[in-house]
N, C-alpha and C positions, 0 to 999 in steps of 0.2 A: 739595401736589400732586406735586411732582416727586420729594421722599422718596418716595412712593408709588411712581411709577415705577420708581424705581430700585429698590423693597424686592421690585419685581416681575420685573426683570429678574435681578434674584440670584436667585429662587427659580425662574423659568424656567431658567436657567443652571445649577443645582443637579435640576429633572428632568431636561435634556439629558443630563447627566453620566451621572446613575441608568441615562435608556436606552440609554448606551452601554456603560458596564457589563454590563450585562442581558443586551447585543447580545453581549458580546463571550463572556460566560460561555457564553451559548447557541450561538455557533458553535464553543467548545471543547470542547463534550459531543457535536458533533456525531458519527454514526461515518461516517471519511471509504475511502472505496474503496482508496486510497495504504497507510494501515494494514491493512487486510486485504491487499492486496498484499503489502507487506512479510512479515506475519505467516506468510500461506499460502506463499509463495516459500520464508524460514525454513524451515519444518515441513518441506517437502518437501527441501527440501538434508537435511536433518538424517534426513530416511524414508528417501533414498539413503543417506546415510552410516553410520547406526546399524548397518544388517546387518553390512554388511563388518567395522566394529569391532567387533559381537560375536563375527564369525568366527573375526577373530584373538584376541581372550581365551577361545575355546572355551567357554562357558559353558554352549552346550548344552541350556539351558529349553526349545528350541522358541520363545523370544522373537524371532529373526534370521527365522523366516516369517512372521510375524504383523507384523513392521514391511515385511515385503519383498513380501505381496500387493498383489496390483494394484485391489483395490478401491479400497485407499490412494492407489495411482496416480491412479487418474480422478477421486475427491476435487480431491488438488490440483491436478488440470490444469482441473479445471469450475470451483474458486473462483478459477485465478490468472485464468481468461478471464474471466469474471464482473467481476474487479477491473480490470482489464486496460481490458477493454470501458468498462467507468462510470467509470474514471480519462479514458482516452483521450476519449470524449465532453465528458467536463465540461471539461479543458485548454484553455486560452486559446492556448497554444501549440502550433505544427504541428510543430516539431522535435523537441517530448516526445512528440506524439503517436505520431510517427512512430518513437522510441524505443522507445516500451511494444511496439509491436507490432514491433519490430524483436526485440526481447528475447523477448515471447512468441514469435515464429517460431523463432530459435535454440534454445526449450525447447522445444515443440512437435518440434522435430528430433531432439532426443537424444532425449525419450520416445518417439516412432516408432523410433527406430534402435536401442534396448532394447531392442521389444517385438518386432523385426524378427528381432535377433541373438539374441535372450535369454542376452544379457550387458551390464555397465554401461558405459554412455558416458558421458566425461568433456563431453559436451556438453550431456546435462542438468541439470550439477551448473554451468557456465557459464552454462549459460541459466540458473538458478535466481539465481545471482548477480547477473545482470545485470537480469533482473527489480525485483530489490530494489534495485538501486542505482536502475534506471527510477524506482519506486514514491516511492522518495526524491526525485529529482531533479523529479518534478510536486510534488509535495507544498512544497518549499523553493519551487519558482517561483509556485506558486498562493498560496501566504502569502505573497509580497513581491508580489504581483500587487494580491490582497486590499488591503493593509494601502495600498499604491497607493491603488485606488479612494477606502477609508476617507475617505484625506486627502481627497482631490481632491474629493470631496460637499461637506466641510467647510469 
C-alpha cells in the first residue's frame, strides 16, 4: 500500500515537472511587445542613419530616398506606439511605465521637429535609443517579476 503511494507521488511529481516545462517553452515562444519595441526602435535609428551614410559614400542608386521617405517614418512611429502602448499596460511597474512614455515622448519630439524643420534632429535618433534601452528595461523587470511569482505559487 504505501509503495503504491509513493510509485504515485513520483509519477505525479514527474507530470508537474512535464507542465512546467510545457509552461515554460510556451511563455518563450511567446511574441512579447518589448521585442517589437526593440526591433522597431532599431529599424528606425538605422532608417535615420542609413541616408546620411549613403550620402557621404555618394553611391547615388537613388537608395538614400527610398530609406529617407516618410512613409517609412510613420511605420515606425505606429509600431513603436503600438509596442510602447501594450508594454506600458502590461508593466507591473509605474516607473517603466512612466519610462516608455517618457522615451516615446522624447521621439515623438524629434519626429515632429523633423518634419517641422525638414532637417535631422539628433533628438529622434535619442529618442530611438532610449526607446530601446526602455524596451529592455520592462522586459529584464517583467522576467525577474515572472520568474518571482513562478516561485512564490510553488
Amino acid at each position: 500500500m504505501l509503495q503504491e503511494i509513493n510509485i504515485e507521488l513520483i509519477n505525479s511529481g514527474v507530470k508537474i515537472d512535464q507542465n512546467r516545462s510545457q509552461n515554460a517553452v510556451n511563455e518563450e515562444v511567446a511574441i512579447n511587445s518589448d521585442f517589437i519595441g526593440v526591433g522597431g526602435s532599431l529599424l528606425c535609428l538605422v532608417h535615420c542613419v542609413a541616408p546620411q551614410l549613403l550620402a557621404l559614400g555618394s553611391i547615388g542608386l537613388g537608395i538614400g530616398s527610398f530609406f529617407a521617405s516618410e512613409g517609412w517614418t510613420f511605420f515606425f512611429f505606429l509600431t513603436c506606439l503600438l509596442a510602447v502602448w501594450h508594454s506600458a499596460r502590461k508593466s507591473s511597474f509605474i516607473q517603466v511605465q512612466l519610462l516608455l512614455w517618457v522615451a516615446f515622448a522624447l521621439f515623438t519630439s524629434g519626429l515632429l521637429l523633423e518634419f517641422l524643420t525638414h532637417t535631422e534632429t539628433v533628438i529622434s535618433y535619442f529618442g530611438s535609443a532610449f526607446l530601446i534601452f526602455a524596451h529592455l528595461v520592462n522586459f529584464k523587470k517583467q522576467a525577474a517579476w515572472n520568474r518571482f511569482l513562478i516561485r512564490k505559487k510553488i
